[in-house]
C-alpha positions in Angstrom: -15.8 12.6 -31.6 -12.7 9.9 -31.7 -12.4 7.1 -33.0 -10.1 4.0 -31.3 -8.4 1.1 -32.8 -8.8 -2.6 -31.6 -5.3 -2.4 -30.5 -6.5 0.6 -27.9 -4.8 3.4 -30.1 -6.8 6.7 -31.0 -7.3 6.5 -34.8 -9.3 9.6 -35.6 -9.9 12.8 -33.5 -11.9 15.7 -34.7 -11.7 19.4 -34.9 -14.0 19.6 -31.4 -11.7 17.9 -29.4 -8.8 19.8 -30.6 -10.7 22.8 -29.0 -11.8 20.7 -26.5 -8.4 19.7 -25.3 -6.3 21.9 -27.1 -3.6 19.4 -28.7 -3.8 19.0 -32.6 -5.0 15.8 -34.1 -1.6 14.9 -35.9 -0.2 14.6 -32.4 -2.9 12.8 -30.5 -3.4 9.7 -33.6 -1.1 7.0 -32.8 -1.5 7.7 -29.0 -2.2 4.4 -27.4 -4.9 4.5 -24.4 -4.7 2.7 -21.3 -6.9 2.6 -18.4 -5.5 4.9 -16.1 -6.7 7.6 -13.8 -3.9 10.3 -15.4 -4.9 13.8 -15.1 -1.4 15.2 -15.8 -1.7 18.9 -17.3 0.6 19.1 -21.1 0.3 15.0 -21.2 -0.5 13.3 -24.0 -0.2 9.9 -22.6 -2.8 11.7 -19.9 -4.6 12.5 -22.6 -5.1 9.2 -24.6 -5.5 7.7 -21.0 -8.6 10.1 -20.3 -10.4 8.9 -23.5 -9.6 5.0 -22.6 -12.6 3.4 -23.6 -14.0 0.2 -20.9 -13.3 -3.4 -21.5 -17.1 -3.3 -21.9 -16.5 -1.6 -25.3 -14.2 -3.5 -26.6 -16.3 -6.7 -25.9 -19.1 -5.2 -28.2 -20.8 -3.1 -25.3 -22.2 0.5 -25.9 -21.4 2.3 -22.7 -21.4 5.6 -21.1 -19.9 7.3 -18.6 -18.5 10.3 -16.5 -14.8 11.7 -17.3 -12.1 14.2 -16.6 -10.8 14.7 -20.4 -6.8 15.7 -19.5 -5.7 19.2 -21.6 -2.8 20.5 -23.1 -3.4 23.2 -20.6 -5.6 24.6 -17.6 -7.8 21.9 -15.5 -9.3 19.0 -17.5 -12.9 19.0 -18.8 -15.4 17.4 -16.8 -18.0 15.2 -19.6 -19.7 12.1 -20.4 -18.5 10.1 -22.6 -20.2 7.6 -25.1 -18.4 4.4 -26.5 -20.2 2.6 -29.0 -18.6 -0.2 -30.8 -18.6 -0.8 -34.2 -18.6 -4.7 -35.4 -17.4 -6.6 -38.0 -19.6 -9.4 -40.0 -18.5 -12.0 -37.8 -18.9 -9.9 -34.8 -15.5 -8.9 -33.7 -15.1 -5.7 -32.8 -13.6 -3.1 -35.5 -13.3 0.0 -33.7 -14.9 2.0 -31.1 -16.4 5.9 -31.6 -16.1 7.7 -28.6 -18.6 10.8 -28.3 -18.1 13.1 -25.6 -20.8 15.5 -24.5 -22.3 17.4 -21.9 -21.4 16.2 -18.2 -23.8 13.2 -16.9 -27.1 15.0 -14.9 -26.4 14.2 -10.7 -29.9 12.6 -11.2 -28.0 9.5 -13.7 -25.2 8.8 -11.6 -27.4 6.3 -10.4 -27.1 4.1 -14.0 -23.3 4.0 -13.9 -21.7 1.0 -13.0 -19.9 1.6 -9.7 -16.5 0.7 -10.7 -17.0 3.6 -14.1 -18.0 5.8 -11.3 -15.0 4.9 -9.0 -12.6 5.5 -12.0 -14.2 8.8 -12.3 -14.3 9.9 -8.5 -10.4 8.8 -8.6 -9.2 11.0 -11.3 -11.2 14.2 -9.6 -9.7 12.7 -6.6 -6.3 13.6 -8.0 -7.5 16.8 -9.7 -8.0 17.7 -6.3 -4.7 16.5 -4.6 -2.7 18.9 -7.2 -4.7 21.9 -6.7 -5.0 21.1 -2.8 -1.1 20.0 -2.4 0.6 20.4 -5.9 0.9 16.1 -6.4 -1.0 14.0 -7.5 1.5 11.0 -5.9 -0.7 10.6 -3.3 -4.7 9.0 -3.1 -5.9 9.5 -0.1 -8.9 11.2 2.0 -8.2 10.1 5.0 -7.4 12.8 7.8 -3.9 10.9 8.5 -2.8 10.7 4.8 -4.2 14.6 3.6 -1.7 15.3 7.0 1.4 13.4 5.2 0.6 15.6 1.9 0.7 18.5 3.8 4.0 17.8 5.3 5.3 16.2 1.9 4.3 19.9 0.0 6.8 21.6 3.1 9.2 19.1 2.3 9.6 19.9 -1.6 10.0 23.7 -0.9 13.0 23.0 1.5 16.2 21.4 2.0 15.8 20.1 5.3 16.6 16.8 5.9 13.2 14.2 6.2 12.5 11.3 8.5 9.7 9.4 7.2 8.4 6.4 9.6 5.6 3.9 9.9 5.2 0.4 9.6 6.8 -1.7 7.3 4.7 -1.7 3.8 3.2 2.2 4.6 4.5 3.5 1.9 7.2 5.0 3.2 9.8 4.8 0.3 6.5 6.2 -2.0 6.6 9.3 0.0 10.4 9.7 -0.2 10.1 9.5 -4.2 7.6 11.9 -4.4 9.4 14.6 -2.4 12.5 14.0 -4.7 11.1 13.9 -7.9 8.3 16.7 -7.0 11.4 19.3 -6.4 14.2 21.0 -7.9 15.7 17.9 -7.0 14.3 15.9 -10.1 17.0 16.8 -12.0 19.5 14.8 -10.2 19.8 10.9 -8.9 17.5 9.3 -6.2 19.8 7.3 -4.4 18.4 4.2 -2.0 20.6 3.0 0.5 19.0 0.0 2.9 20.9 0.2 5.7 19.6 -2.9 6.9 20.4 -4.9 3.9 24.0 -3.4 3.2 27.2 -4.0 5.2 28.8 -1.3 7.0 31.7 -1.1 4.6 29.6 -1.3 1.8 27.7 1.9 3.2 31.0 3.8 4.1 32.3 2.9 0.4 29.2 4.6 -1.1 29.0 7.1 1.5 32.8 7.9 0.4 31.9 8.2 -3.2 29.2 10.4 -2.3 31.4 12.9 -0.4 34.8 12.4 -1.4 36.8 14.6 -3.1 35.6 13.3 -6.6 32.0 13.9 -5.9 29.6 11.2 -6.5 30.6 11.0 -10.5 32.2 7.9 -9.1 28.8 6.8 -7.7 27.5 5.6 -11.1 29.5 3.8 -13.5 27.5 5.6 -16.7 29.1 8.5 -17.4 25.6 9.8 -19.1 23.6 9.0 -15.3 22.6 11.8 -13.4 24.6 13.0 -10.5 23.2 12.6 -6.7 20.6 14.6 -5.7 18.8 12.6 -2.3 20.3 10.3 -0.7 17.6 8.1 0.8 18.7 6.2 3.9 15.9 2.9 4.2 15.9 1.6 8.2 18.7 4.2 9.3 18.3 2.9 12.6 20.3 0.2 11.6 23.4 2.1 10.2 26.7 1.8 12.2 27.6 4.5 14.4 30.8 4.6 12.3 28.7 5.7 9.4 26.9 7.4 11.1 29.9 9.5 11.5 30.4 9.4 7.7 26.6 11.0 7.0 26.8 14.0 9.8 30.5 14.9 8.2 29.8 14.7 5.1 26.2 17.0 5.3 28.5 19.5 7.5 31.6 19.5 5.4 31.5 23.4 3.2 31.5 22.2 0.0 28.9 23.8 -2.9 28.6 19.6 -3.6 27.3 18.8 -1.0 24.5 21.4 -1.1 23.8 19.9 -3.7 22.5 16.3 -2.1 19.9 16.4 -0.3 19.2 13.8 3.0 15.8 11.9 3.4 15.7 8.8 6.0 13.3 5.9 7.2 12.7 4.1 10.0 9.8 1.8 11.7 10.9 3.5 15.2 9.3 6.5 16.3 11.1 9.6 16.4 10.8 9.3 20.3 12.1 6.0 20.6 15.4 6.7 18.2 16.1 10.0 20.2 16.6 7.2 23.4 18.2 4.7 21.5 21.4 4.6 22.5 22.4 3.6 18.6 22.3 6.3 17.2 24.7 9.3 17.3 22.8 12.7 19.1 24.1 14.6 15.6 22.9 12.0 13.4 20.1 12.1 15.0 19.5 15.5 15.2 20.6 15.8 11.5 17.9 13.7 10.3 15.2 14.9 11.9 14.5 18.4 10.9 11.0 17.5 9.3 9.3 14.3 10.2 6.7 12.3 8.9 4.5 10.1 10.2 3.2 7.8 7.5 -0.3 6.1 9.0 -1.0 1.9 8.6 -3.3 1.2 6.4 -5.9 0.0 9.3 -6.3 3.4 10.5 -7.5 5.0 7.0 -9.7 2.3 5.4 -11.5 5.4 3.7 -8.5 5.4 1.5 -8.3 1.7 0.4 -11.1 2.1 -2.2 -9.4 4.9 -4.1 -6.1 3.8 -3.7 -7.0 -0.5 -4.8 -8.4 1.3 -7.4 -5.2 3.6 -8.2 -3.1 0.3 -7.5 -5.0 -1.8 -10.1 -4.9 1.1 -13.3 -1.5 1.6 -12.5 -0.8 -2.1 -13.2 -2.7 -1.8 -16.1 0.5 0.5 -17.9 2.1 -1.3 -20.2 -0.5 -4.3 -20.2 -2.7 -5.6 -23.4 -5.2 -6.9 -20.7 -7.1 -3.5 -19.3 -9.0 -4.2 -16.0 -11.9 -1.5 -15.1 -12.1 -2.4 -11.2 -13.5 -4.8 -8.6 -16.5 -5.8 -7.7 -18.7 -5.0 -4.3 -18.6 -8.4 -3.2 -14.1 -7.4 -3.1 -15.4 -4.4 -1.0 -17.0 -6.4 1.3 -13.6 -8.5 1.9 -11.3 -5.5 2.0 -13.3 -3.7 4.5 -13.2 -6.5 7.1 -9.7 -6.9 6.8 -7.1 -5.5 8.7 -4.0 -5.5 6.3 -1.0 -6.0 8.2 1.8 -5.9 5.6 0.0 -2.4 4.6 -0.2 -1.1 0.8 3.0 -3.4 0.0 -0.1 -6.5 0.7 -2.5 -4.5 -0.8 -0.3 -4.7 -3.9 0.4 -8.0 -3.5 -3.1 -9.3 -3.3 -4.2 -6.9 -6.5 -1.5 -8.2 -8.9 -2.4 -11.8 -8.2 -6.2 -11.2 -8.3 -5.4 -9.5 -11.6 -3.7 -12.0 -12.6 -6.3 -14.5 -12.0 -8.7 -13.3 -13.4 -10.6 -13.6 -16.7 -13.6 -10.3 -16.5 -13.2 -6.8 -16.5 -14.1 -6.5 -13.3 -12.1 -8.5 -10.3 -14.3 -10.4 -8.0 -13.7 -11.9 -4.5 -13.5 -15.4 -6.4 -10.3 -14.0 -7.5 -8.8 -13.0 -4.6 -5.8 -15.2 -4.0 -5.7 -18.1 -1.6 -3.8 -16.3 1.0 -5.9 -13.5 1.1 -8.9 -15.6 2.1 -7.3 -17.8 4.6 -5.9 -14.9 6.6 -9.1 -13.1 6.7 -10.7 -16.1 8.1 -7.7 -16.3 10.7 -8.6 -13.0 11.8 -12.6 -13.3 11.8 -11.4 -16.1 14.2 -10.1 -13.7 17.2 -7.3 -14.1 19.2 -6.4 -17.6 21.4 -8.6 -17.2 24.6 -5.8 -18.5 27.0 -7.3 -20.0 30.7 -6.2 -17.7 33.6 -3.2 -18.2 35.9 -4.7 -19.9 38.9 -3.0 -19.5 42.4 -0.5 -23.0 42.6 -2.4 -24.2 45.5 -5.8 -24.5 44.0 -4.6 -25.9 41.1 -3.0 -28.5 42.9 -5.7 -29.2 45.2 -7.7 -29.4 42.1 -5.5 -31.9 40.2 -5.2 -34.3 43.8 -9.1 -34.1 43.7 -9.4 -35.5 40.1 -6.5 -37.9 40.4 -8.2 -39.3 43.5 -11.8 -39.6 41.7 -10.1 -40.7 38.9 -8.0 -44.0 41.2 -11.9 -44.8 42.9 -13.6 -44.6 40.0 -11.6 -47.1 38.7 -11.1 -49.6 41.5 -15.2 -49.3 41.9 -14.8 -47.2 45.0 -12.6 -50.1 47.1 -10.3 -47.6 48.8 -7.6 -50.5 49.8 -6.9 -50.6 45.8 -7.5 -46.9 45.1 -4.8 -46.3 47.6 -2.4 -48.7 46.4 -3.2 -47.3 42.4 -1.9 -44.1 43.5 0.8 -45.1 45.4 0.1 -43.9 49.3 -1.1 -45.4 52.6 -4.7 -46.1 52.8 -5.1 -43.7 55.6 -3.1 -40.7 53.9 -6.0 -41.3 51.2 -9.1 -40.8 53.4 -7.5 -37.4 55.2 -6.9 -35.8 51.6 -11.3 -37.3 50.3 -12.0 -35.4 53.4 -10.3 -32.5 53.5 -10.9 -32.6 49.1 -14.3 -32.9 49.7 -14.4 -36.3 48.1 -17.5 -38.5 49.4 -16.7 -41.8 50.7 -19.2 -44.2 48.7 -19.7 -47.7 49.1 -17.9 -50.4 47.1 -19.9 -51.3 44.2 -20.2 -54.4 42.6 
């Protein structure tokens, strides 16, 4: 048993869950939980986070549900865990006790609320990532994104230079990060360098305080920061041939420094394209690209939006007083039909302002932000069906034929005024009815 504060921090925890977990009680009170899907081995805040009771509790509700209690060491410790609140006279809540026991029964699943059981699925979700790929950076179960963690373990273990690519909001800069900070890299700078956004003497400054003869020490004007360690070129198929130059000398120069940094790049070009582009130097080029990953739009692995809105929204809950458990189905319902075309960047977007409006634990499509809703509709709408391209002749001999009908109709069928009203002989009129197929009705009254 535990017991948790009103202000989310564990208060009391017993001599089972010391064995349970294996970290003693005088270092887990204090901890403060948040609503997170952390499954870190040796982390307390993983820990506290594990034994995060719902904003149900906290609102005087006695719930139960499935967990993955995060240890001091080894894999965590699947169980079910019980949170029943404890009120004061006037009914605010004065605690919670959390009682965790055997794992829920396959056969009760059934009575969990779905967004209890999606926290649950993502944190085994995770479990499984780190055993599968050694990170747990990455939420996916798509066949395209278990591909990019692949690729991303080979990265880690080597010092080849990376290309990562995809569409703009993939994810690519995520990626990136995670091969950095996952490898003996971690112990040095990551160092972003938008090539798109920077000058080109503004990249050949930092490129020459990156490989000139001080080093990068220059680089950073703390003199406590850590040195370089990946330098991470955003949109290199933007940077100047010139510093271009700069890169492929400085990589090649034999200097123990330089061994030291480490090259990862992005683009939204495919590998393909760049290698034709006549932009970009061959040995830049050919430096860049020893590994490359393909980083898939979020359209073409919609299996992954579930866990990953739901990884999105407890990630924004660090930090926060307000704790949001998930969404509800009718948010399913709207994700699924759209097709996202700003990527996890607007998946972000649209979560943090959802969160933001909204008052429940659980988000609803009523919170969904304007923009959201009116571009789904835009896109339930299809595309502008535009009329064909008709030859030039028919369409002219089409537009004659209702000018002409138009000019009788008008005159009541008295071809002397008809004529006149568009402006040609009287004769020239009755060759084009005939040959238009226009019939010659009487004058009417």
């Amino acid at each position: 048993m535990f017991w948790v504060s009103p202000d989310r921090r564990i208060a009391f925890f017993n001599a089972s869950c010391e064995k349970l977990t294996g970290w003693p009680a005088d270092e887990v009170v204090g901890q403060l939980c948040e609503y997170v899907a952390d499954q870190r081995t040796g982390s307390l805040e993983a820990l506290a986070a594990s034994l995060c009771p719902p904003a149900e509790a906290f609102a005087g509700q006695i719930v139960s549900v499935p967990a993955l209690i995060a240890c001091r060491t080894g894999d965590p410790q699947s169980r079910s865990l019980s949170f029943i609140p404890l009120l004061e006279e006037d009914g605010a809540v004065a605690g919670i006790l959390g009682v965790a026991a055997a794992p829920v029964p396959a056969a009760k699943l059934a009575e969990t609320a779905p967004a209890h059981e999606l926290h649950a699925e993502l944190a085994e979700l995770r479990v499984a990532m780190a055993r599968r790929f050694g990170t747990q950076s990455l939420v996916c179960r798509s066949e395209g994104m278990l591909r990019v963690a692949g690729q991303l373990a080979i990265a880690r273990g080597t010092r080849a230079a990376v290309l990562i690519w995809g569409e703009k909001g993939v994810g690519k800069e995520h990626v990136a990060r995670a091969i950095h900070y996952e490898s003996e890299w971690r112990t040095r700078a990551f160092v972003p360098l938008d090539c798109q956004a920077l000058s080109s003497l503004e990249l050949e400054q930092a490129m020459g305080r990156l490989f000139g003869p001080s080093g990068d020490e220059e680089f950073f004007d703390s003199p406590t920061a850590l040195r370089a360690g990946t330098i991470f070129l955003i949109h290199a198929e933007h940077l100047s041939r010139d510093v271009q130059k700069t890169v492929v000398d400085g990589f090649r120069a034999p200097s123990a420094e330089r061994s030291a940094l480490r090259l990862i790049a992005s683009t939204t070009v495919e590998p393909s394209a760049l290698e034709a582009d006549e932009r970009l130097r061959p040995d830049f080029y050919h430096l860049m690209t020893h590994l490359c990953i393909a980083v898939p739009p979020l359209r073409r692995r919609m299996e992954d939006v579930r866990y990953l809105a739901q990884h999105l929204l407890e990630e924004l809950n660090r930090g926060e007083s307000r704790q949001f458990n998930g969404f509800g189905d009718d948010v399913w319902d709207k994700f699924a039909e759209y097709n996202w075309p700003r990527n996890v960047d607007e998946l972000l977007a649209v979560i943090r302002e959802a969160r933001a409006a909204c008052n429940e634990p659980l988000i609803r499509a009523k919170d969904l932000p304007f923009r959201f809703r009116t571009g789904l509709d835009a896109q339930s709408l299809g595309p502008v069906i535009r009329p064909p391209i008709a030859p030039l002749e028919i369409f002219l001999a089409q537009s004659e034929k209702e000018q002409i009908e138009r000019a009788l109709k008008e005159c009541r069928h008295n071809k002397t005024k008809a004529a006149h009203l568009l402006g040609v002989p009287r004769a020239r009129m009755y060759r084009r009815m005939e040959l238009l197929g226009i019939p010659d009705e009487p004058e009417s009254a």
